[in-house]
N, C-alpha and C positions, 0 to 999 in steps of 0.2 A: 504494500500500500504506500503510497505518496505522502511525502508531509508536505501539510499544508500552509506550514509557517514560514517556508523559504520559499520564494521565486526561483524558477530555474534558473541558474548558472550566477545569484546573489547569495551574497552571506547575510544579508539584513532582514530580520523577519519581517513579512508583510504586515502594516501597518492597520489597523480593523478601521473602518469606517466612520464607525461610531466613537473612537478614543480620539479618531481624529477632529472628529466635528465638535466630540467637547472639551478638547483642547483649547479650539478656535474660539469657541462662546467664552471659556477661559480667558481666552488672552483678550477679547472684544471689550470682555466686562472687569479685568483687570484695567487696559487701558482708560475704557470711560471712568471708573472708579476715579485713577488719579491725573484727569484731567476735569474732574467735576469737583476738585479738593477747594475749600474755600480760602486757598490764598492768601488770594486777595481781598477779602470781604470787610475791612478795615479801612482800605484805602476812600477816601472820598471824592466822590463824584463830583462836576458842579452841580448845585442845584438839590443836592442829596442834604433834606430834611429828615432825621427819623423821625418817628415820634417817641413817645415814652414807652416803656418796656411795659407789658402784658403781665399780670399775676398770674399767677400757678392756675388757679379757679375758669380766669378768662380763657386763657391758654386751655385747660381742659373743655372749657363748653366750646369754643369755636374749632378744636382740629378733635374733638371727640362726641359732645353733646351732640352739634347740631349734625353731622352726619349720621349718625343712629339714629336721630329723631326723622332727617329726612326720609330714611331708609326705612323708618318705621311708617312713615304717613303712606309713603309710595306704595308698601306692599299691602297696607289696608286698605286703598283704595284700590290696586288692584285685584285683592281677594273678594271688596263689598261684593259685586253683581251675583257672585256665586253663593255669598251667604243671605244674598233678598232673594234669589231664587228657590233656595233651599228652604226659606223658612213660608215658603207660600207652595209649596210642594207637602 
């Protein structure tokens, strides 16, 4: 029987497809990673206003509260028409 890890007439075992490609996504999401470092995020812009920093509370209702809540409104309003159907059934 044949091995299947060498190419004919190479010493290098053939490479799988799949180690290859997540290699790639490796190296794609390495690179973005530290070309998305915040640097420079200190330096000032013109015209760059902050404002005042956010509390802990604010900071949890606006990048936690309100998306759960939205997420709650959205899938009750897409469940209502099945639960007025069901309750007149």
């Amino acid at each position: 029987m044949r091995d299947r890890t060498h190419r004919p007439g190479s010493v290098a075992p053939v490479v799988n497809r799949n180690a290859l490609r997540a290699g790639a996504v490796s190296a794609v999401v390495t690179l973005m990673s530290v070309l998305s470092t915040p640097a420079f995020a200190n330096i000032r812009d013109d015209g760059d206003d902050p404002g005042p920093s956010m509390s802990l509370g604010t900071t949890l209702g606006v990048f936690v509260g309100i998306p759960i809540a939205s997420f709650l409104i959205i899938a009750g309003l897409v469940m209502l028409p099945d639960i007025i159907k069901k309750k007149h059934h």
